[in-house]
N, C-alpha and C positions, 0 to 999 in steps of 0.2 A: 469508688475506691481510689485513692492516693497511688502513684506508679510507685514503688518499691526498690524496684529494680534501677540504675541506673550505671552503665556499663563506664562511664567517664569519670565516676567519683573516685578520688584520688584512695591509695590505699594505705596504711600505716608503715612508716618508716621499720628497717634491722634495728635493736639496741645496742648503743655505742658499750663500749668496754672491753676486759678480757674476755666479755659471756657474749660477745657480739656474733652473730648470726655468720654476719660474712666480715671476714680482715685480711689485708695483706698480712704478710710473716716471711721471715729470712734465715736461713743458716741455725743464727741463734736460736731462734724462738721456735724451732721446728718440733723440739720434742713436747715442747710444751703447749704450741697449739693446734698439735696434729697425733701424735702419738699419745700423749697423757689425755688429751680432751675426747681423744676417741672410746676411753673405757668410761664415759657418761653421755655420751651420744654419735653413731655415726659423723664420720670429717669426712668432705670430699676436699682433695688440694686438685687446686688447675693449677696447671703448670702453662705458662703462657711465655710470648716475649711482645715488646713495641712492634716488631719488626712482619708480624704473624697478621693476616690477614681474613681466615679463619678466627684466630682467638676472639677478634673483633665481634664475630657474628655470634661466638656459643657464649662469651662472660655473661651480656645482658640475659639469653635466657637460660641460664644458669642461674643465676642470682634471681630473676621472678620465681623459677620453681623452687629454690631454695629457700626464700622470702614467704611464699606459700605454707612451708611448711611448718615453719612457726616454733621455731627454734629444737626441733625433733632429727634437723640434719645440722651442720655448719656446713661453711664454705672458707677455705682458707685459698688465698691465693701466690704464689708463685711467679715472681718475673726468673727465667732462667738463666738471663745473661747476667743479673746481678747475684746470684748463687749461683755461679757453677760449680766449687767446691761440692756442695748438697747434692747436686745432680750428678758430678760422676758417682758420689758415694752410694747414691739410689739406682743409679745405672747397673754397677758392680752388683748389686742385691739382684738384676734382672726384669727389672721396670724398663721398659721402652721408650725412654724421653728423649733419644735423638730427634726427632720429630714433635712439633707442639702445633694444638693444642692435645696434651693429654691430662686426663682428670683419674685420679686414684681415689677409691674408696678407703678408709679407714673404719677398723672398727674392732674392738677390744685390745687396741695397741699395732694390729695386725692389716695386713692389705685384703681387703675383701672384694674387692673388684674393678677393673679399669676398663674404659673406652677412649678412642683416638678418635681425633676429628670432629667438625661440628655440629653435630646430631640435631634435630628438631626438636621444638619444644615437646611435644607430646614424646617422644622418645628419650628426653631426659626423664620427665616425668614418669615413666616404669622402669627406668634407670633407678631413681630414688627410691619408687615404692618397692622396688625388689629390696632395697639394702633396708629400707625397715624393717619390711618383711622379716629380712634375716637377721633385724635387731629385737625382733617380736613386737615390732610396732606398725603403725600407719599413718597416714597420711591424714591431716586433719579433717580433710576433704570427706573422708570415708565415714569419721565421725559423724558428721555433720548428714552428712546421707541416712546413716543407720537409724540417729534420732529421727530425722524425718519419716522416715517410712512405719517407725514404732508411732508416733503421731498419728498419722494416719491410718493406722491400724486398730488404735484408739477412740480413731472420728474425731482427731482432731486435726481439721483441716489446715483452722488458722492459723496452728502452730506448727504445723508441718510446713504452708505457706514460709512465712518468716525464717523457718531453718533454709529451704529451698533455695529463697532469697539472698538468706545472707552469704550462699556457699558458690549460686552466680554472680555475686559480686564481685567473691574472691576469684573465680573461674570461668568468666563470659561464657568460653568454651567446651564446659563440662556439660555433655550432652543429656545426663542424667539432670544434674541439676536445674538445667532448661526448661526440661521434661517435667518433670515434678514442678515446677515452680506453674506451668499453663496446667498440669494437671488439678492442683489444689486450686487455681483459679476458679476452673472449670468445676468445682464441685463446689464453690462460695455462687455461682449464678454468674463470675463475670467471663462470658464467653469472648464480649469482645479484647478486654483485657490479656489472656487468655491467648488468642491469634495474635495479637501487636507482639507479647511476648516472643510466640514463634518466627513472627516474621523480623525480630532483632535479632537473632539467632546468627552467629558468624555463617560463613558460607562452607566453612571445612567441614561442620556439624549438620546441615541442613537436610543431608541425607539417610543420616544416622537415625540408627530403627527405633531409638527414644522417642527421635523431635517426630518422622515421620507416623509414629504410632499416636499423639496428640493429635497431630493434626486429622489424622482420620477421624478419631472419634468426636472432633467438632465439628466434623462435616456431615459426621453420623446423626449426632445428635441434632443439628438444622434440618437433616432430612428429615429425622424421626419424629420433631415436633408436628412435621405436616402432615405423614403418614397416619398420626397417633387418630387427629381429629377423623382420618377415614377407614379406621379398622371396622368398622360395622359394614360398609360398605365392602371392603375386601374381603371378609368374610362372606358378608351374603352371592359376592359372586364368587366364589371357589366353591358355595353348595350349587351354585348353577350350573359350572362348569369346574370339575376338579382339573383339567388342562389350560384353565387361566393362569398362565405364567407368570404373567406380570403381576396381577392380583395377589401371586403367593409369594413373591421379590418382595410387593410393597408392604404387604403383612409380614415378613418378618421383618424389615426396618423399624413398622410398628412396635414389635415385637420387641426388639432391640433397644428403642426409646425407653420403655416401661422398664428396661432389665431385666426381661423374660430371655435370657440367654440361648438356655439352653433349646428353649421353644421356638427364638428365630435360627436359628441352626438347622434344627428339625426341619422347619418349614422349606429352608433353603436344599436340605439333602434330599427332601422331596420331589421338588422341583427338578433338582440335577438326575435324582431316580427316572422323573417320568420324559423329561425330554432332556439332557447332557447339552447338546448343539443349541439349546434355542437360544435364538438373537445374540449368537457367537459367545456363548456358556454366560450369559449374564447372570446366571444363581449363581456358578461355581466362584463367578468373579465378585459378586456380590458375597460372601462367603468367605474370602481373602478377603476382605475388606473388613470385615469383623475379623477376623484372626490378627491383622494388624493393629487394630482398635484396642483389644481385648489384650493381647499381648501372647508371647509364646506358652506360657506357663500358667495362663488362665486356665482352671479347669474346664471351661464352655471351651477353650480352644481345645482342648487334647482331646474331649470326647468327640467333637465335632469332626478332627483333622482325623480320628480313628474312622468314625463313618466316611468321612471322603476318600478316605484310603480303601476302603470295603468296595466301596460304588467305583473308582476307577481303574482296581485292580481286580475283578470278579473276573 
């Protein structure tokens, strides 16, 4: 399969115009493209100066989150030394602009919400989705998510794939969409695929319970393939000996390969039942290891995490 993903591929430009995504604007044009435009979509105005040091660091990402969104927010901007007029008159209203960078929310004519100073990107970005939120809208992102997971709920992989795809592209660092994209990999056959993905993954995301729940289950599923070929054998020694420990680990990996869920759980609460301590709780931790696999809201997790919770609080 063709790589899909590619984290360097340039992204489409704001459209120029009055309908422009992001514009400076001055004095004049204030009511017109900040107060009127706000009763058809959320405005955020930065208020910025040359001289601001800060502004430096929040415009650019401001303007990727804002670019993101795809024309569902603008962005208007503000020099404040060239409008002062505008600024004490917004001053007087009890906006806080002696100080910049500040960005004001607009929305049905009105101020919906403000932040000072240069926040992170991921902190603008729930910045934004809060103010859609409260314009009854979202984030394209979320779009593009929901169809994927209806996709896949459909069994259709490789159209979930390509939704997955096109929304890391937009989002390198959308750990869901990461997620999902090695996920659908992994269920077309291309595992190694699949890990290259993971291992492009920025480094701020790397730990995050999405990418880390992928990656368990690729490493479940390479155990489970070796496991799978000796379930007769693990079987016939657990009738030999029902305190073969290890015998009853490797059978439920088995177990796990096949998607017998709910049966390698069992097997592992077994284990934990007849000896807790053995080989420094290797079923318990084996056992988290499908729950991160599996995910928190997998029904094999919640009935499982119920038995483990039986077994360590009796």
């Amino acid at each position: 399969m063709d790589t899909i993903f590619d984290p360097n591929r340039p992204q489409p430009a704001a459209p120029a115009g009055d309908a422009a995504i992001i514009k400076d604007s001055d004095s004049k044009s204030f009511m017109k493209d900040v107060v009127e435009a706000s009763r058809q979509v959320p405005v955020l105005v930065d208020f910025w100066a040359t001289w601001c040091g800060p502004c430096k660091q929040l415009t650019p990402a401001l303007e990727k989150v804002v670019t993101a969104a795809q024309g569902r927010v603008r962005l208007v901007k503000i020099d404040i030394d060239q409008n002062r007029a505008l600024v004490q008159q917004l001053s007087q209203m009890g906006l806080p602009l002696q100080s910049v960078p500040t960005v004001v929310a607009f929305w049905q004519g009105q101020i919906a919400d403000l932040f000072q100073g240069a926040l992170p990107e991921s902190e603008l970005k729930k910045f934004i989705e809060n103010l859609l939120k409260l314009a009854g809208g979202q984030m394209p992102s979320a779009d593009l998510l929901g169809e994927a997971k209806a996709a896949i709920e459909a069994g259709d992989h490789q159209g979930a794939l390509e939704l997955y795809a096109a929304l890391a592209q937009q989002e390198p660092e959308n750990a869901e969409a990461m997620a999902g994209l090695a996920r659908c990999l992994m269920a077309l056959g291309e595992e190694e695929q699949a890990l290259a993905v993971l291992d492009s993954v920025p480094e701020k995301i790397r730990a995050h319970a999405e990418i880390t729940s992928v990656r368990s289950a690729l490493e479940l599923a390479a155990e489970g393939r070796k496991a799978r070929e000796r379930t007769a054998e693990f079987e016939r020694r657990l009738a030999a000996d029902p305190d073969d420990h290890q015998a009853r680990i490797d059978l439920a990996v088995a177990l796990n390969a096949a998607e017998q869920r709910n049966e390698a759980a069992a097997a592992l609460l077994e284990a934990i039942r007849r000896d807790r301590a053995w080989n420094e709780e290797a079923a318990r931790k084996q056992l988290l290891k499908f729950f991160e696999a599996w995910g928190p809201m997998d029904p094999a997790t919640v009935k499982a995490r119920r038995g483990l919770s039986t077994l360590l609080f009796r």
